[in-house]
N, C-alpha and C positions, 0 to 999 in steps of 0.2 A: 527129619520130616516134622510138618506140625499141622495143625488143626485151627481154622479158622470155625468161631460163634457168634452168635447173635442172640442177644436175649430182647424178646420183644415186649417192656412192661407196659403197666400202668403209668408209672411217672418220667419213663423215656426209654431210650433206646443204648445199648451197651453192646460193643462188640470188642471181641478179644482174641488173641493168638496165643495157643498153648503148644507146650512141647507133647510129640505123641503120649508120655507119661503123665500128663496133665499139671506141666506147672505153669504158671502162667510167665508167657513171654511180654505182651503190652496188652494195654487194654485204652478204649476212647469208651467215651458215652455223651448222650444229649439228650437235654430234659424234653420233657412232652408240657405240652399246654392242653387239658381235657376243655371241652366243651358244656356247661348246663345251660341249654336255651330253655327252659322249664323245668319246675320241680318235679324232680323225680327222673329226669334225664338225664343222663352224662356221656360224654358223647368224645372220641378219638377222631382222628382223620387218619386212616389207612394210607393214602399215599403220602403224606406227609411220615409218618412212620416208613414208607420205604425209601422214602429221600436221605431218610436221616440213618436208616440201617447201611442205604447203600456209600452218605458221606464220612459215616463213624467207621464203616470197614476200609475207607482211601486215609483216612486217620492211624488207622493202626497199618497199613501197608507201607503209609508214608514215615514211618518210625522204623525202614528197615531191618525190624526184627525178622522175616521173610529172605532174606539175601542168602542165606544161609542154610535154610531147613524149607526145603521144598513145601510147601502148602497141601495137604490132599482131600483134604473136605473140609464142605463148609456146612453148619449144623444149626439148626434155632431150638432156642428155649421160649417159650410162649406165652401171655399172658391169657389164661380161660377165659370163654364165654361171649366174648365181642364177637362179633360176627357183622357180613355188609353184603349188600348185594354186587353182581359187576356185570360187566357187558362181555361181549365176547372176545375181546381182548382183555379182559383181567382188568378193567381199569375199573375202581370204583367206581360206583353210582349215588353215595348215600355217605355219611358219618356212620361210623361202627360204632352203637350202645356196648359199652364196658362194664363192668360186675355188678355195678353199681346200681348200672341202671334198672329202672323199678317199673318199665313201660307195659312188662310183662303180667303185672298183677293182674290185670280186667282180664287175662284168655286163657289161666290157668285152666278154670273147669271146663273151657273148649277142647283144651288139648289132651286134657287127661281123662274125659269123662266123668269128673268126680272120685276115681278108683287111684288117687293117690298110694297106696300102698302096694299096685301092679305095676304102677309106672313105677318104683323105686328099687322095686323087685327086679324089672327088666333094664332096668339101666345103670344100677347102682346106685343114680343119685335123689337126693331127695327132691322133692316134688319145691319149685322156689321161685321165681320168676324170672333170677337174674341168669338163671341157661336159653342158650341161644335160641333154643325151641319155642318158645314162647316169646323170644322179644320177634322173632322170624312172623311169628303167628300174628302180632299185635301190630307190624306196619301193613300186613294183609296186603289187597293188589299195587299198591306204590312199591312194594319188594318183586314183585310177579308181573310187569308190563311187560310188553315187546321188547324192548332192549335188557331187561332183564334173561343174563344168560346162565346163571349159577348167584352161589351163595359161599362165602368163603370167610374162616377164620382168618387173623393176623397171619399169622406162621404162613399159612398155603398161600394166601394172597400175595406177602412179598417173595418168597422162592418163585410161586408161578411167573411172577415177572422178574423174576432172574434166570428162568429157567429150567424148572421142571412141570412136570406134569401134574395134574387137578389132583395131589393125594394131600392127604393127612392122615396121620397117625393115630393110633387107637386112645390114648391118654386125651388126644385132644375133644377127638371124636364125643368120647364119653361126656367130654363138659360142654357139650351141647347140649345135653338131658336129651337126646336123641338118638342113643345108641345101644342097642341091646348088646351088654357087656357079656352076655354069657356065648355067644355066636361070634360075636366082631361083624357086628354088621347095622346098619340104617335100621332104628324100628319103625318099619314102615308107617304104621297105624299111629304112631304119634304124629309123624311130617305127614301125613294127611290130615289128620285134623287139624293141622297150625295153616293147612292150606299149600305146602309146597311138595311141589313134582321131586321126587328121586333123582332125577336126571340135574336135578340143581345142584347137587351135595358131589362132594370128592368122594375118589375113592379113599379106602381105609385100606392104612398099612400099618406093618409093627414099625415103634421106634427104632431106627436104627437103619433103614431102606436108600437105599441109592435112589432118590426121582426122580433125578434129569442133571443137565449139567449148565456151567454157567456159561450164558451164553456172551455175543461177541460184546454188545452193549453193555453189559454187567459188568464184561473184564475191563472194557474202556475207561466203566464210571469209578471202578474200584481199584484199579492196577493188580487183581487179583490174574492169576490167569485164564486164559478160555477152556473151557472145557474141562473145569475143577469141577468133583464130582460136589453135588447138592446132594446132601443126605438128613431126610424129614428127622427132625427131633419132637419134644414131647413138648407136654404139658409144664409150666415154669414150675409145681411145684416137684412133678416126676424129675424134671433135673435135675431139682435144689437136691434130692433123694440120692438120685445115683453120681452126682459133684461133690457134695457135701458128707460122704460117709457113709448114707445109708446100706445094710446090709438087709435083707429078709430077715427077720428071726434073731437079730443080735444089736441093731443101733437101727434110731429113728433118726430125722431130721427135721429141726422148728427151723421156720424161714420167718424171722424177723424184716418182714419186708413193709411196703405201702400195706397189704393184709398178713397177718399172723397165722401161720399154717404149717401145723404138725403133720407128718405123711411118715406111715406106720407100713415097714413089706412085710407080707405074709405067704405062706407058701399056696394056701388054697384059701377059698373065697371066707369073709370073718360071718362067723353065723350074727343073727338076732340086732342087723342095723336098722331092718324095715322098721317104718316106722319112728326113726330118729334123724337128726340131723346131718347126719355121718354120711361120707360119699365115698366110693370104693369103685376101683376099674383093674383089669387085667393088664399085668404087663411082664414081658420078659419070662414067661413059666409061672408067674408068681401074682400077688395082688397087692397093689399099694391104697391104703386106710386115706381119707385126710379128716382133717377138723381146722375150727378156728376160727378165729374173726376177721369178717369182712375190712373193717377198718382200722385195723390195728394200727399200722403208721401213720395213717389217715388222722388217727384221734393225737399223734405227739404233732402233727403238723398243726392241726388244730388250735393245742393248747399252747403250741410257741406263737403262732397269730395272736393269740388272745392276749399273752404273755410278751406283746410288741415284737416279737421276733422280725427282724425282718428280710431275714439270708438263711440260707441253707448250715453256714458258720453260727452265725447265732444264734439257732435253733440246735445244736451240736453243744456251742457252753452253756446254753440254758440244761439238757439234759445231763452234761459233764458235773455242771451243780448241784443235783439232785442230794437231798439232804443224805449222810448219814446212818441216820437212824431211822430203824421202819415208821412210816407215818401211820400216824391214828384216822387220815385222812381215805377213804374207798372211794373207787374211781370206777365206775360202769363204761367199758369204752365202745356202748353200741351207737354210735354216731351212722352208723347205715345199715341198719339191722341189726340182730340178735348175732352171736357165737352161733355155731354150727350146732351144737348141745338145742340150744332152743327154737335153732330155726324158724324164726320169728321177723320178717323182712320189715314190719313196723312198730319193731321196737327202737327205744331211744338210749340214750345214753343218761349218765347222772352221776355229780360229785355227791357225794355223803360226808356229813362228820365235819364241815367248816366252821370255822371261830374265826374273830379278829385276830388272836395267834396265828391261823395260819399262813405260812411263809411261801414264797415261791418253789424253795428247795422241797421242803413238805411236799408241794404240788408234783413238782417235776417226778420226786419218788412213787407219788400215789397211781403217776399215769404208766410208770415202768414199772412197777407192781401187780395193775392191773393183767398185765400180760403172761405174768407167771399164775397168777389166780386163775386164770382161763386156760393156763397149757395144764395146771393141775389138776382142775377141773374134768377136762380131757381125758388125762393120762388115765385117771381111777374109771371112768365110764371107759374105756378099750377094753381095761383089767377085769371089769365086769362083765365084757363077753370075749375071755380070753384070748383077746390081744395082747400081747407084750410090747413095752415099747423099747426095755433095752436102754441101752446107751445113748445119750440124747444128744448130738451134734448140731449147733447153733450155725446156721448159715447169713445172709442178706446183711441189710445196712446197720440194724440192730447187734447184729454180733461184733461190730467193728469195734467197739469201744468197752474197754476188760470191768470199769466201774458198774454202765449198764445194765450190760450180762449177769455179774452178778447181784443185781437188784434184780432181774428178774428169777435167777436161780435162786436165792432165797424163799421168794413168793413160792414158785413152784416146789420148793421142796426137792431140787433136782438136780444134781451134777450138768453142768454146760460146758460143751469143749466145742471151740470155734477153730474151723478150718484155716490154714494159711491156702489163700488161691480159689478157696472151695466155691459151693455155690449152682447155681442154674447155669452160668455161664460156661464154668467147667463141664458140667455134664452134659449141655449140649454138645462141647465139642469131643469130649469120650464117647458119645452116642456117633459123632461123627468118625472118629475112631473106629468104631464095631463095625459103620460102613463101607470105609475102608478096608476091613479087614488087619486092622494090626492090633485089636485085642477082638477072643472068640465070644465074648456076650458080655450086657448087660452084669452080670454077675460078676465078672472077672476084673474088674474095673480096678485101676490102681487109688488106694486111699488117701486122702488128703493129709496133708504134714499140719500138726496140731500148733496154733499158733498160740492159744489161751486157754486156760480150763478153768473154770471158778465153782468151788462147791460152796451149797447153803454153810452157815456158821450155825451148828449145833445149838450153840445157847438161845439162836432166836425162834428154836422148833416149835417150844407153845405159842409164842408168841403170833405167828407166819399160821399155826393150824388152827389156831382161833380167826382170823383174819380171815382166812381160806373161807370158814364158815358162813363169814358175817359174807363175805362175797355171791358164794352162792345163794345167801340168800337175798338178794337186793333185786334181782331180775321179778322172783315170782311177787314179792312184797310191792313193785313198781309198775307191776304190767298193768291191773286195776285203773291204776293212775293215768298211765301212758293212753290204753282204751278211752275213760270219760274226758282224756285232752282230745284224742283225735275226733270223737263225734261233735266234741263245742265248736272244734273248727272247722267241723264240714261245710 
């Protein structure tokens, strides 16, 4: 038997076939093209994403791998907070605003009344712009006409037109900033003040739910067959969690991805987040933490652009060159906001510490360093409100390469062990699994086979925790600055 996934990102679309065990049998993927038609927008096309989920699954069909081991569900991993309006056949109406997007800032205090720390209480997540609730709230009656017939994340919009019914799952739910995490259910009183009817939102289920099956079209465009069960998966970083190693209580996972994001399970809810940047949702019995920054791959995309990069290869030996030895060079990577810690949507980014000395290789370390400053950052603010984070399992594109990795586990001060297979992909399709019924939960999940482990080098501890310092302090030292630039350019 096996398990067909979908992961639905930021920067494209990946689908793969695992054995019911989860190791991976093929895998396809296709880059996404994002949209800015003004600052401060970023913008996906939903059915172009399901063109591409639905050509990348006849990709891996056409390899195959399939002949052999029956197929019995098909599962997605998600990318949060994008959200579109549709008609009453599911077709979109509008481009989906993705994390990024900043459209949301003007109706923050519409939708929250001012009482940011009720809204953060009730939903788990911090009060931001870029959840869905608020980008929902900010297109007002162009989201709400006559042919407007519902509201639908990525994940629920390509399944519904593959085939199941209007649900989404509680992980996702939550990253709409519209979800009372303690219930599992719509808070009403937010989606009235963003201005949208109930009757527009899916239902909520838990990860792991049968919601409908593939229908005849589906099986046509995918050579999948008809009537494979669809079963709602989660949130990309909840997968990265339960693909990538995550246990409750004993191993966390960083998703070295387009964003940086640590996701911590706990057995019941982490006290003392109000008030911080930190976002936390129910799942499986338990509560997965996250943190992180917004653009974390965003920012090496960035500095290989800068750096002439001009290929996806390129940008791979530019980081493969990374000096060395630790740079004296600090790298602030809030190119679209602040880290989760600061929760800050107009904060900026900023290199520190350049001379005519410094080198490319310097550079390249200083921007893969950055990312361990910020996961360590993290890791000691958990430990502050008794989180453990345990054993740290490195997932996504970041962890593919053993040099990288450990230049960030240096920074961080942290043992890194990268999955073979592992990942958001994987755990959609073990989520699909549970729906199946051939593993009994969540928890039970078979572990991913370690394909690297890189520990910090002892000797460079002072070195990496003076460093660590200077890092945290460059945000508060910066923001001043960042403030008297944004009012010059108002």
């Amino acid at each position: 038997m096996s398990l067909l996934a979908v992961d639905i990102g930021t920067s494209g679309v990946r689908a793969a076939a695992f054995t019911d065990d989860g190791l991976l049998m093929a895998q396809e993927s296709t880059q996404a093209a994002l949209s800015t038609p003004s600052p401060g927008r970023v913008e996906t096309d939903a059915e172009q994403c399901l063109a591409d989920a639905v050509a990348t699954l006849g990709r891996v069909v056409a390899r195959g791998v399939l002949e052999d081991d029956r197929p019995v569900s098909l599962s997605f991993s998600v990318q949060g907070e994008a959200i579109l309006p549709v008609d009453a056949d599911g077709r979109a109406l509008a481009l989906a605003p993705v994390s990024m997007d900043r459209r949301g800032r003007a109706v923050v205090q519409q939708v929250t009344g001012g009482d940011e720390r009720r809204v953060q209480e009730l939903t788990g997540q911090p009060v931001h712009p870029m959840f869905s609730v608020y980008k929902a709230a900010a297109e007002g009656e162009a989201w709400r006409s006559r042919e407007v017939a519902g509201l639908r994340c990525l994940g629920d919009f390509v399944a519904g037109r593959l085939g199941s019914r209007a649900a989404i799952d509680s992980t996702m739910a939550a990253r709409t900033g519209g979800l009372d995490v303690t219930r599992g259910t719509w808070a009403e009183d937010l989606w009235e003040a963003a201005g949208v009817p109930l009757g527009f939102l899916p239902e909520v289920v838990d990860p792991g739910t049968v919601v409908g099956r593939l229908h005849a079209q589906g099986a046509a465009a995918t050579g999948l067959p008809e009537g494979l069960p669809i079963v709602v998966g989660s949130h990309d970083q909840a997968s990265s969690f339960w693909g990538g190693g995550g246990r409750p209580g004993r191993a966390s996972v960083i998703a070295f991805g387009t964003s940086d994001c640590l996701t911590v399970g706990t057995s019941s809810r982490p006290q003392g987040l109000t008030g911080t940047g930190l976002a936390t949702y129910p799942v499986a019995g338990g509560w997965l933490t996250l943190a992180g920054t917004a653009s974390g791959g965003w920012a090496l995309d960035w500095f290989a652009e800068m750096a002439g990069c001009a290929s996806p290869d390129e940008r791979d030996l530019l980081l493969a060159s990374a000096a060395q030895d630790p740079s004296p060079v600090l790298v602030l990577p809030y190119l679209a906001g602040s880290g989760t810690l600061d929760n800050d949507p107009a904060a900026t980014g900023a290199v520190i510490g350049l001379t005519l000395e410094t080198t490319r290789p310097a550079l390249a370390r200083a921007f893969l360093e950055a990312a361990g400053f910020e996961l360590r950052r993290i890791a000691r603010e958990l430990r502050a409100r008794a989180v453990e984070v345990g054993d740290l399992w490195a997932v996504g594109g970041g962890a593919a390469h053993a040099g990288s990795l450990a230049i960030r586990a240096a920074a961080a001060g942290h043992r890194l062990a990268a999955g073979q297979d592992g990942g958001s992909l994987r755990g959609a399709a073990l989520q699909g699994a549970v729906g199946a019924g051939l593993h009994p939960s969540l928890d039970a999940l078979p572990q991913p086979q370690i394909s690297c482990s890189v520990e910090p080098d002892p000797r460079l501890d002072e070195w990496y925790s003076g460093q660590a310092g200077r890092y945290d302090a460059l945000y508060p030292a910066l923001k001043n600055l960042d403030t008297m630039t944004s009012k010059e350019n108002r």
